[in-house]
C-alpha positions as CSV (number, residue, x, y, z in Angstrom):
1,X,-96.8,6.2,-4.3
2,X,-95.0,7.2,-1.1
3,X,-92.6,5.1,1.1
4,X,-91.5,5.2,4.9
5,X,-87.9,6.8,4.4
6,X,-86.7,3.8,6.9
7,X,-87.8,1.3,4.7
8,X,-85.9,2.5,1.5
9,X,-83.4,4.3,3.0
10,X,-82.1,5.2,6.4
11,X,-81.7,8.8,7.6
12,X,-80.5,9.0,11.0
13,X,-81.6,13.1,11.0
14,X,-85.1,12.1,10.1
15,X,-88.0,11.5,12.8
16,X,-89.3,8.1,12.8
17,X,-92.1,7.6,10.7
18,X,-91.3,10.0,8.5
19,X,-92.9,10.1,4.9
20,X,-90.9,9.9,1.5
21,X,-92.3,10.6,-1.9
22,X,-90.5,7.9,-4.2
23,X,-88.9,10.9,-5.4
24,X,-87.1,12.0,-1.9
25,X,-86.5,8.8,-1.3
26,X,-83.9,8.5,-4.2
27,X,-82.6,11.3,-3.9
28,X,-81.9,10.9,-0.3
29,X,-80.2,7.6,-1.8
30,X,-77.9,8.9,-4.0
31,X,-76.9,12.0,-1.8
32,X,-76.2,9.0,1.2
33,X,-74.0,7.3,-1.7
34,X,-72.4,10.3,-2.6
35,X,-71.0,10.6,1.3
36,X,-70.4,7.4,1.2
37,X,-68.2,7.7,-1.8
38,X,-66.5,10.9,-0.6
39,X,-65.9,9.5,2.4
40,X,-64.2,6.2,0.9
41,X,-62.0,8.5,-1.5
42,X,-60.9,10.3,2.1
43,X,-59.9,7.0,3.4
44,X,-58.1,6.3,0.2
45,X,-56.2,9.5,0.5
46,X,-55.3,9.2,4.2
47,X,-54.1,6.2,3.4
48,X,-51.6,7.0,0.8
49,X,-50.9,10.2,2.6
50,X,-49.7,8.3,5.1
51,X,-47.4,5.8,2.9
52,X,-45.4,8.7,1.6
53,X,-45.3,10.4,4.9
54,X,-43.2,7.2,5.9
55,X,-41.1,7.1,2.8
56,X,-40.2,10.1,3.6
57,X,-39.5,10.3,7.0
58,X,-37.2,6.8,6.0
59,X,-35.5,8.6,3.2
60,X,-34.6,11.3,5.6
61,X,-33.3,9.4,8.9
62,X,-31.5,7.4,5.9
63,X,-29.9,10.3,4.7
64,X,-29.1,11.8,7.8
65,X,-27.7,9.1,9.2
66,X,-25.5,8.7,5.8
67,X,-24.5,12.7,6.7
68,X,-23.6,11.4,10.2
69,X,-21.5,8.5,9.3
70,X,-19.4,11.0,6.2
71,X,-19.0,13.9,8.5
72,X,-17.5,11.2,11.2
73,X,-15.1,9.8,8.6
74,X,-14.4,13.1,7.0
75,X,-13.2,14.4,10.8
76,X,-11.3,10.9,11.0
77,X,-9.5,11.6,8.3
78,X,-6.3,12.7,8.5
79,X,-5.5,16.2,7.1
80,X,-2.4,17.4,6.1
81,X,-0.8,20.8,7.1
82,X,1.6,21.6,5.2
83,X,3.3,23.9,7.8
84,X,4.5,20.8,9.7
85,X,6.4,19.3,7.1
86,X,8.1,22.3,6.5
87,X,11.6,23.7,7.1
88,X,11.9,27.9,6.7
89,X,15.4,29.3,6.4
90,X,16.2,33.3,6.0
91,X,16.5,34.9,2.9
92,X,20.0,35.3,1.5
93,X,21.5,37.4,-1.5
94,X,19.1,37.7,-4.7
95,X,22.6,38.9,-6.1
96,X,23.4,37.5,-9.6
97,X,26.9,36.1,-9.9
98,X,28.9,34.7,-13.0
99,X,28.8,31.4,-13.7
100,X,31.8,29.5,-11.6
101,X,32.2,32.5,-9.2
102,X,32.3,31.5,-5.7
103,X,29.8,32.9,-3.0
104,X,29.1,32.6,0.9
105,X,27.6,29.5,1.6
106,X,24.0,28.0,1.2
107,X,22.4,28.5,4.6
108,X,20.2,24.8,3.5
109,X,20.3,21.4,1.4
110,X,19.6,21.9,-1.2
111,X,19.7,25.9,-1.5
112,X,16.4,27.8,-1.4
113,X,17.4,31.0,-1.9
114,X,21.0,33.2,-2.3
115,X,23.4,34.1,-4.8
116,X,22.4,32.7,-8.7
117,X,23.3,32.8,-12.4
118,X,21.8,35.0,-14.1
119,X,20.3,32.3,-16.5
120,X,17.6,30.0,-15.1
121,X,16.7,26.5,-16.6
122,X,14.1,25.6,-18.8
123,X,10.7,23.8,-16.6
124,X,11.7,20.2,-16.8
125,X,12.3,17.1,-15.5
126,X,16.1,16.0,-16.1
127,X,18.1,13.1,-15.5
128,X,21.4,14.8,-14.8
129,X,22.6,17.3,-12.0
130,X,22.8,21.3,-12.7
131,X,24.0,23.7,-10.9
132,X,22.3,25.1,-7.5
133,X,23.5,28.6,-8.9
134,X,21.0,28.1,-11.8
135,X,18.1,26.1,-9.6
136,X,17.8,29.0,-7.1
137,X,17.5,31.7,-9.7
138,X,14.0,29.1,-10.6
139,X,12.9,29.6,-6.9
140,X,13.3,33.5,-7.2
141,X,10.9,32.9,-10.2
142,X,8.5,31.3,-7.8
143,X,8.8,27.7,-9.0
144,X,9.4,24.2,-6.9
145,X,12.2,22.6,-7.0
146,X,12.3,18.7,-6.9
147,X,15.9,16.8,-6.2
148,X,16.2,13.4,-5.2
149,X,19.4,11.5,-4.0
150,X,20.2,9.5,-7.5
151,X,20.6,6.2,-5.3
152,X,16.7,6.0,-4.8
153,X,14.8,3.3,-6.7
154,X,13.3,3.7,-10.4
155,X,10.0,3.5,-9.4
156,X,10.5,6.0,-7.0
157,X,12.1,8.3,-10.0
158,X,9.1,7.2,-12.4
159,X,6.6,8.1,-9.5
160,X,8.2,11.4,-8.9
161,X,8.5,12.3,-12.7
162,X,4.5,11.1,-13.2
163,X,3.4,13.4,-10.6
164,X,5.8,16.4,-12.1
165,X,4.2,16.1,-15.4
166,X,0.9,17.2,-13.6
167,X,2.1,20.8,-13.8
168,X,2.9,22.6,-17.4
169,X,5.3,24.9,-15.6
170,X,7.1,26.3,-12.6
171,X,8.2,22.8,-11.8
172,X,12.0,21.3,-12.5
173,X,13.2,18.1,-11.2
174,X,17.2,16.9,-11.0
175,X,19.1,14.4,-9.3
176,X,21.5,15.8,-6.7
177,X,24.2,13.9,-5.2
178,X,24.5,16.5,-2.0
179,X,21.1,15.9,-1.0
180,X,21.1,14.6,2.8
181,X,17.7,13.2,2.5
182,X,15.9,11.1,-0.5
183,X,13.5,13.6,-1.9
184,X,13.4,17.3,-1.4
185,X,11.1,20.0,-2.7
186,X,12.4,23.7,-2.4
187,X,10.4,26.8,-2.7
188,X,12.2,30.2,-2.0
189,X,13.2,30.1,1.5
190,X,11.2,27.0,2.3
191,X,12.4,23.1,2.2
192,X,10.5,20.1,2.7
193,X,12.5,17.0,2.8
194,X,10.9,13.3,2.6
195,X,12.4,9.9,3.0
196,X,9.7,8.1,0.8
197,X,7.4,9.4,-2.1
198,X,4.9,10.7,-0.2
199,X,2.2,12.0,-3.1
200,X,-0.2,13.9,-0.6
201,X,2.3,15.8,0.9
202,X,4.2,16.5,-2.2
203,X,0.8,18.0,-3.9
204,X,0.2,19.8,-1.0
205,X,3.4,21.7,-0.8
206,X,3.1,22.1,-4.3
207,X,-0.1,23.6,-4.3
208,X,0.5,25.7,-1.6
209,X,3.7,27.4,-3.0
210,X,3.8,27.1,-6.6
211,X,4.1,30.4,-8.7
212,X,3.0,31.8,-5.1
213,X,6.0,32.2,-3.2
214,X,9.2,33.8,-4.5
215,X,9.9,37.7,-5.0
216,X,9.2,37.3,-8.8
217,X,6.0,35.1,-9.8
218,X,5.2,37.1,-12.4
219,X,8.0,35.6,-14.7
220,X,8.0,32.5,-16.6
Protein backbone atom coordinates (compact mmCIF):
# COMPACT_ATOMS: atom_id res chain seq x y z
CA UNK A 1 0.00 0.00 0.00
CA UNK A 2 1.50 3.49 -0.70
CA UNK A 3 0.09 6.91 0.27
CA UNK A 4 0.50 10.61 -1.10
CA UNK A 5 2.99 11.96 1.60
CA UNK A 6 0.41 15.18 1.75
CA UNK A 7 -2.31 13.13 2.71
CA UNK A 8 -0.59 11.47 5.83
CA UNK A 9 1.78 13.88 6.49
CA UNK A 10 2.98 17.16 5.29
CA UNK A 11 6.57 17.76 4.11
CA UNK A 12 7.10 21.14 2.97
CA UNK A 13 10.74 19.84 1.25
CA UNK A 14 8.83 17.31 -0.75
CA UNK A 15 7.54 17.88 -4.48
CA UNK A 16 3.93 17.77 -4.76
CA UNK A 17 2.63 14.48 -5.57
CA UNK A 18 5.17 12.82 -4.19
CA UNK A 19 4.84 9.04 -3.27
CA UNK A 20 5.18 7.42 0.33
CA UNK A 21 5.41 3.76 1.16
CA UNK A 22 3.32 3.44 4.52
CA UNK A 23 6.69 2.88 5.80
CA UNK A 24 8.24 6.55 4.87
CA UNK A 25 5.25 7.86 5.71
CA UNK A 26 5.65 7.05 9.47
CA UNK A 27 8.70 7.56 9.71
CA UNK A 28 8.52 10.96 8.18
CA UNK A 29 5.81 11.27 11.14
CA UNK A 30 7.73 10.55 13.90
CA UNK A 31 11.00 12.48 12.72
CA UNK A 32 8.23 15.79 12.15
CA UNK A 33 7.23 14.96 15.85
CA UNK A 34 10.52 14.65 17.06
CA UNK A 35 11.17 18.53 15.70
CA UNK A 36 8.31 19.31 16.92
CA UNK A 37 9.15 18.16 20.37
CA UNK A 38 12.72 19.51 20.23
CA UNK A 39 11.54 22.54 19.29
CA UNK A 40 8.84 22.78 22.20
CA UNK A 41 11.59 21.82 24.85
CA UNK A 42 13.70 24.96 23.18
CA UNK A 43 10.79 27.20 23.86
CA UNK A 44 10.57 25.69 27.31
CA UNK A 45 14.12 26.56 27.91
CA UNK A 46 14.11 30.09 26.45
CA UNK A 47 11.52 30.57 28.53
CA UNK A 48 12.95 29.78 31.86
CA UNK A 49 16.27 31.17 30.62
CA UNK A 50 14.72 34.15 30.49
CA UNK A 51 12.92 34.11 34.07
CA UNK A 52 16.34 33.76 35.79
CA UNK A 53 17.97 36.11 33.58
CA UNK A 54 15.48 38.67 35.32
CA UNK A 55 15.90 37.38 38.77
CA UNK A 56 19.08 38.09 38.32
CA UNK A 57 19.43 41.20 36.80
CA UNK A 58 16.68 42.27 39.96
CA UNK A 59 18.90 40.64 42.53
CA UNK A 60 21.70 42.73 41.23
CA UNK A 61 20.23 46.34 40.69
CA UNK A 62 18.81 45.32 44.30
CA UNK A 63 22.06 44.84 45.62
CA UNK A 64 23.70 47.53 44.11
CA UNK A 65 21.54 49.89 44.92
CA UNK A 66 21.71 48.43 48.72
CA UNK A 67 25.79 49.11 48.08
CA UNK A 68 24.87 52.68 47.00
CA UNK A 69 22.53 53.56 49.77
CA UNK A 70 25.61 51.89 52.76
CA UNK A 71 28.48 53.52 51.02
CA UNK A 72 26.29 56.98 51.19
CA UNK A 73 25.60 56.52 54.91
CA UNK A 74 28.98 55.06 55.65
CA UNK A 75 30.49 58.64 54.05
CA UNK A 76 27.71 60.40 56.12
CA UNK A 77 28.82 59.15 58.96
CA UNK A 78 30.70 60.97 61.18
CA UNK A 79 34.34 59.75 61.82
CA UNK A 80 36.29 60.52 64.56
CA UNK A 81 40.00 61.67 64.44
CA UNK A 82 41.46 61.37 67.31
CA UNK A 83 44.16 64.05 66.61
CA UNK A 84 41.46 66.78 67.10
CA UNK A 85 40.48 66.01 70.41
CA UNK A 86 43.91 65.98 71.39
CA UNK A 87 46.19 68.23 73.43
CA UNK A 88 50.27 67.40 73.02
CA UNK A 89 52.58 68.94 75.61
CA UNK A 90 56.64 68.47 75.58
CA UNK A 91 58.21 65.85 77.32
CA UNK A 92 59.55 66.73 80.84
CA UNK A 93 62.03 64.81 83.26
CA UNK A 94 61.61 60.81 83.22
CA UNK A 95 63.73 61.47 86.51
CA UNK A 96 62.57 59.34 89.57
CA UNK A 97 62.23 61.29 92.78
CA UNK A 98 61.32 60.21 96.41
CA UNK A 99 58.14 60.15 97.50
CA UNK A 100 57.11 63.82 98.95
CA UNK A 101 60.14 65.51 97.22
CA UNK A 102 59.17 68.55 95.37
CA UNK A 103 59.95 69.05 91.57
CA UNK A 104 59.44 71.83 88.74
CA UNK A 105 56.05 72.08 87.89
CA UNK A 106 53.64 69.94 85.66
CA UNK A 107 53.67 71.67 82.22
CA UNK A 108 49.51 70.15 82.03
CA UNK A 109 46.33 69.05 84.08
CA UNK A 110 46.55 66.48 84.94
CA UNK A 111 50.45 65.61 84.42
CA UNK A 112 51.36 63.48 81.36
CA UNK A 113 54.79 63.17 81.76
CA UNK A 114 57.83 64.56 84.29
CA UNK A 115 59.36 63.76 87.47
CA UNK A 116 57.67 60.29 89.31
CA UNK A 117 58.05 57.78 92.16
CA UNK A 118 59.70 55.24 91.53
CA UNK A 119 56.72 52.86 92.40
CA UNK A 120 53.79 52.79 89.94
CA UNK A 121 50.20 51.68 90.87
CA UNK A 122 48.62 48.54 90.39
CA UNK A 123 45.93 48.64 86.81
CA UNK A 124 42.69 49.64 88.49
CA UNK A 125 39.90 51.62 88.89
CA UNK A 126 39.91 53.50 92.39
CA UNK A 127 37.61 55.55 94.23
CA UNK A 128 40.21 57.69 95.96
CA UNK A 129 42.95 60.22 94.70
CA UNK A 130 46.80 59.15 94.43
CA UNK A 131 49.49 60.83 93.77
CA UNK A 132 50.31 62.43 90.13
CA UNK A 133 54.08 61.41 91.07
CA UNK A 134 52.91 57.68 91.04
CA UNK A 135 50.21 58.18 87.91
CA UNK A 136 52.91 59.49 85.56
CA UNK A 137 55.41 56.81 86.28
CA UNK A 138 51.91 54.49 84.68
CA UNK A 139 52.17 56.73 81.50
CA UNK A 140 55.97 56.16 81.12
CA UNK A 141 54.81 52.46 81.24
CA UNK A 142 52.61 53.24 78.30
CA UNK A 143 49.18 53.09 79.97
CA UNK A 144 46.05 55.68 80.02
CA UNK A 145 45.24 57.46 82.52
CA UNK A 146 41.50 58.20 83.37
CA UNK A 147 40.63 61.18 86.19
CA UNK A 148 37.46 62.69 86.50
CA UNK A 149 36.49 65.81 88.74
CA UNK A 150 34.75 63.83 91.88
CA UNK A 151 31.76 66.31 91.57
CA UNK A 152 30.42 64.52 88.33
CA UNK A 153 27.32 62.35 88.58
CA UNK A 154 27.34 58.47 89.49
CA UNK A 155 26.19 57.40 86.37
CA UNK A 156 28.79 59.23 84.82
CA UNK A 157 31.36 57.33 87.31
CA UNK A 158 29.54 53.86 86.69
CA UNK A 159 29.70 54.62 82.84
CA UNK A 160 33.39 55.52 83.00
CA UNK A 161 34.32 52.37 85.27
CA UNK A 162 32.05 49.97 82.78
CA UNK A 163 33.96 51.10 79.87
CA UNK A 164 37.49 50.69 81.92
CA UNK A 165 36.77 47.15 82.71
CA UNK A 166 36.95 46.55 78.85
CA UNK A 167 40.77 46.50 79.18
CA UNK A 168 42.63 43.77 81.52
CA UNK A 169 45.59 46.22 81.85
CA UNK A 170 47.44 49.49 81.13
CA UNK A 171 44.33 51.26 82.22
CA UNK A 172 43.92 53.13 85.99
CA UNK A 173 41.17 55.39 86.82
CA UNK A 174 41.08 58.03 90.08
CA UNK A 175 39.19 60.88 91.08
CA UNK A 176 41.20 64.07 91.01
CA UNK A 177 40.05 67.16 92.68
CA UNK A 178 42.72 69.51 90.42
CA UNK A 179 41.19 68.41 87.31
CA UNK A 180 39.94 71.67 85.33
CA UNK A 181 37.70 69.76 83.15
CA UNK A 182 35.22 66.66 84.08
CA UNK A 183 36.88 63.76 82.43
CA UNK A 184 40.50 63.54 81.28
CA UNK A 185 42.48 60.74 79.68
CA UNK A 186 46.36 61.03 79.72
CA UNK A 187 48.82 59.21 77.66
CA UNK A 188 52.56 60.21 77.92
CA UNK A 189 52.78 63.59 76.67
CA UNK A 190 49.26 63.70 75.30
CA UNK A 191 45.81 64.89 77.15
CA UNK A 192 42.41 64.68 76.03
CA UNK A 193 39.91 66.45 78.16
CA UNK A 194 35.91 65.96 77.85
CA UNK A 195 33.07 67.68 79.54
CA UNK A 196 30.61 64.63 79.13
CA UNK A 197 31.29 60.85 78.75
CA UNK A 198 31.80 60.65 75.44
CA UNK A 199 32.37 56.64 74.77
CA UNK A 200 33.54 56.89 71.00
CA UNK A 201 36.07 59.29 71.66
CA UNK A 202 37.15 57.73 74.82
CA UNK A 203 37.73 54.13 72.85
CA UNK A 204 39.26 55.89 70.24
CA UNK A 205 41.99 57.58 72.21
CA UNK A 206 42.29 54.50 74.03
CA UNK A 207 42.83 52.42 71.18
CA UNK A 208 45.11 54.60 69.65
CA UNK A 209 47.59 55.08 72.54
CA UNK A 210 47.29 52.21 74.82
CA UNK A 211 50.49 50.20 75.58
CA UNK A 212 51.64 52.25 72.33
CA UNK A 213 52.76 55.39 73.47
CA UNK A 214 55.23 55.89 76.33
CA UNK A 215 59.18 55.28 76.25
CA UNK A 216 58.58 51.85 78.08
CA UNK A 217 55.53 49.64 76.67
CA UNK A 218 57.26 46.74 77.19
CA UNK A 219 56.60 46.71 81.07
CA UNK A 220 53.60 45.78 82.87
Amino acid sequence: MVLKKESFWKNPNAMSGEIFSKKEAYDAQKQEKTRFQKRRNFGKSAKKFAVWIVVLMTVLFTGAGALVSLQNTSSQAPRISIEDYVARFPIQSREHIKVGESHPAYNSNPPTSGWHYEEEAKWRIYDEELPDEQLVHNLEHCGIWISYQPAISSSTKSAIAAFARQFPTKIIVTPRAKNDAPISLASWGLLMKLSDFDQDKMGAFVAAFINKNGPECGTQ
